[in-house]
N, C-alpha and C positions, 0 to 999 in steps of 0.2 A: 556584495554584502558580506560583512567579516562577521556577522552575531546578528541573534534574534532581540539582542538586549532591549529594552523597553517596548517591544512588539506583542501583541495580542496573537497567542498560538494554538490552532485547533488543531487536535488528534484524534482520529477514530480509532475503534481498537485497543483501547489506551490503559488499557486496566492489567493488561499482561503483555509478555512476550515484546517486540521489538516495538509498537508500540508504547508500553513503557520507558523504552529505553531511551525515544525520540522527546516522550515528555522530562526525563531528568535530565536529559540534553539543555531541551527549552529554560529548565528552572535556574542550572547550573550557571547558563548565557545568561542569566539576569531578565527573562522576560517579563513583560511588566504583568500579564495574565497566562495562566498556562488553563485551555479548558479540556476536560476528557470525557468522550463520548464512550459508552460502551454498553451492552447488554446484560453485563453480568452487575450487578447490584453492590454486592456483598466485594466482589474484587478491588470494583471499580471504586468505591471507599474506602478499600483495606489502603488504596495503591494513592489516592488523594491526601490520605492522612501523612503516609510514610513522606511525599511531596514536600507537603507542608513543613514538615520538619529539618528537610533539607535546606529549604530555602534559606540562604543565608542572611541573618541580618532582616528578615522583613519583607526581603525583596522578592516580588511578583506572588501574585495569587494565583491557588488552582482551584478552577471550578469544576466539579465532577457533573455528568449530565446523564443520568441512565436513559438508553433511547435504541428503539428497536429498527436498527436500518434497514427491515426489508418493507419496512411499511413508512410510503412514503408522505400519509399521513402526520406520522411521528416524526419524521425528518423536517417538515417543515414548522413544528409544533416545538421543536427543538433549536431552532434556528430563531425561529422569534425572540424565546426565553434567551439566546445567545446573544445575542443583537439587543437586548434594553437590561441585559445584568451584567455582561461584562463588555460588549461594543461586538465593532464586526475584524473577525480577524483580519489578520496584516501576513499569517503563515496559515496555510491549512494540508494537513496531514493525511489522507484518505491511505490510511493502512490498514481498517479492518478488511478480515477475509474466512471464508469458508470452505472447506472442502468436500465434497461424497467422493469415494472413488472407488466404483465397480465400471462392470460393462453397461455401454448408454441403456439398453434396452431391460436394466436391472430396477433403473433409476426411478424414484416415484415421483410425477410430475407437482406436486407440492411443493413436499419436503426439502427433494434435489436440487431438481432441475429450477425451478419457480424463485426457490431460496438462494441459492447459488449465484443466481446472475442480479438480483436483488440487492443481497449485499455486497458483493465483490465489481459491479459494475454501475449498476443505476443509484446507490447509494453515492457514488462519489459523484454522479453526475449530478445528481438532485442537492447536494452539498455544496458544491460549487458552484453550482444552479443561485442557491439561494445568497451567497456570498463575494461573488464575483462583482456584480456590479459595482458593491461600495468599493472593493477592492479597485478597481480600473477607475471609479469617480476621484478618489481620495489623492489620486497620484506621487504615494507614498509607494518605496520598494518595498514588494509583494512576492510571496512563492506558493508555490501549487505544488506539492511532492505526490503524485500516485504511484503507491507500490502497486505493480504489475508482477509479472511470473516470467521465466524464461519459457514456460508452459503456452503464452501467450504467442510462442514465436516459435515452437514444434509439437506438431504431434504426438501424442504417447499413448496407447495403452488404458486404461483405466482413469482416465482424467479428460474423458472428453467432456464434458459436460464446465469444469474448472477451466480448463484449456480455452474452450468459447470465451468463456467470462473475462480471461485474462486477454484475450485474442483483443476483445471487444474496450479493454481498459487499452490497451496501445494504440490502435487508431485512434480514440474519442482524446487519447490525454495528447498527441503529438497533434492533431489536427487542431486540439483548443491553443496548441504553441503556436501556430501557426496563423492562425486569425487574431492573436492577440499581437501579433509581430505588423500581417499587413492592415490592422486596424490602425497600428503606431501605437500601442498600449505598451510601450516596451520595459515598465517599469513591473509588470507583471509579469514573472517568469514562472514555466510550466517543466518540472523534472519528473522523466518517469522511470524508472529504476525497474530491470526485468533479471530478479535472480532467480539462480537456480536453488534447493533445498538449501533450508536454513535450521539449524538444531533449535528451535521453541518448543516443539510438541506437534503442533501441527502436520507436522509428515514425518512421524514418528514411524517408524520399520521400512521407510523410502531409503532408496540406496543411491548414493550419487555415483551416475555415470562415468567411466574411465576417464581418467586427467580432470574430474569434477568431482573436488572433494564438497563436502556439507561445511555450509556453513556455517562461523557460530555467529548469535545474532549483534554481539558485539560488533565483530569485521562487517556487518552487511548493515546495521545502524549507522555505523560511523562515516563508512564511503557513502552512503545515500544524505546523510545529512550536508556533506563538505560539497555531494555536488549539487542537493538544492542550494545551499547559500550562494555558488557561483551561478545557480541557473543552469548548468549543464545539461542540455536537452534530453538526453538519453544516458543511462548508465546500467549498464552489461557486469553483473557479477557471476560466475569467475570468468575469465577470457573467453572458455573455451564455450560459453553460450554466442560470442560472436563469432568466434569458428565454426560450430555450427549452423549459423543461421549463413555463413559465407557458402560453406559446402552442401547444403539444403538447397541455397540458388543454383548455384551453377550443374550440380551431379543432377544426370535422369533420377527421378523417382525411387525406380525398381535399386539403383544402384545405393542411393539416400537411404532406403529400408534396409540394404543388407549392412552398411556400414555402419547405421545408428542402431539396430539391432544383434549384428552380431560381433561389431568388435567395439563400439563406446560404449553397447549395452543398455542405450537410454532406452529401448522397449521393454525393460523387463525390471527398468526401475522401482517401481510401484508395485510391483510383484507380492512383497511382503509388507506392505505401506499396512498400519493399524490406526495413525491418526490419534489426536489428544485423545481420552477418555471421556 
């Protein structure tokens, strides 16, 4: 697939940060509807309107959809409204995410813990949940992009709680590859993208790990987009998260702790992490 052009594009998340970035992507490719899911109200029309104006010439609409992903309620209350105002998508986008980061036993099981895997794991599941089938009926080429974490694929420090969540988004997104493959659905491709820190805000005072610079969300939009349109199963930003998920198999343990802790420094990451405001 070389463009999303006259395709119907959903984005969670959509109102800031690399989520937007994926929606002016959508507008720029000539989609024929761009829609953006998000929580914040006031953003997520600030960021509709600036859309709209982009659009070149008339071409594609964007629908903004205020909708509270950890209530799955709202998700499928939203998916309706999606499904008879603009159609059922043909791209869908699961980038929104959350973070707490203290020690697990800090964490308040509402707030946290509750929230945390809410919208960073069962939201995309209940999304695609509600989306998929038209998707695999339609037999039109289709893409699934879940942004995951390289958090998803090591331990750290103050991120247990995020870590699960993203742990939880890699298995559910590569096994849904995988049953849509030996179903023969091959027209629906499933990308899941696990980087390391990306300069939005979101892990604002987080320090990337030696040979792992931050990245900005330009470089980590643009490689995640090019490898959903090819369907690219899995994509690893910067390198050196598959270096480590390589040296994490094969090194003992005890020897995986001293290395990632005291010469890449990935445990002491999060250290001064303060997070958007």
């Amino acid at each position: 697939m070389d463009s999303v052009s006259g395709m119907i594009v959903l984005i969670t998340g959509a109102a800031r940060g690399m989520g937007r970035l994926y929606a002016e992507r959508a507008v720029a490719e000539g989609a024929a509807s761009v829609v953006l899911l998000d929580v914040d109200a006031a953003a997520l029309e600030a960021t509709a309107a600036e859309l709209r104006g982009a659009s070149a010439a008339g071409i594609g609409a964007v629908f903004p959809f205020v909708v509270d992903l950890s209530s799955r309620e709202d998700i499928a209350a939203v998916a309706e409204r999606v499904r008879a105002e603009v159609g059922n998508p043909d791209v869908l986008i699961n980038n929104a995410g959350i973070i707490r980061s203290s020690m697990f036993w800090e964490h308040d099981p509402a707030r946290d813990i509750e929230a945390t895997m809410q919208v960073n794991t069962l939201a995309a599941m209940y999304l695609t949940r509600e989306f998929l089938p038209a998707m695999i009926e339609g037999g039109r080429p289709s893409r699934i992009l879940n942004i995951a974490s390289a958090a998803g694929t090591l331990a750290n420090p103050r991120m247990s709680v995020y870590a699960a969540s993203k742990w939880a988004m890699i298995g559910w997104s590569d096994s849904l590859r995988l049953e849509l493959l030996k179903s023969g659905h091959r027209h629906v491709m499933v990308t899941t993208f696990t980087p390391s820190y990306i300069s939005t805000g979101m892990f604002a005072g987080a320090r990337g790990p030696v040979w792992t610079p931050i990245m900005t969300p330009e470089n980590a939009s643009t490689a995640a987009w090019k490898a959903m349109l090819r369907g690219k199963p899995l994509l690893r930003r910067p390198w050196t998260v598959g270096l480590s998920q390589a040296l994490k198999g094969i090194l003992p343990v005890r020897a995986w702790d001293f290395l990632a802790g005291r010469v890449f420094k990935v445990y002491s990451s999060m250290d001064e992490f303060t997070g958007r405001s």
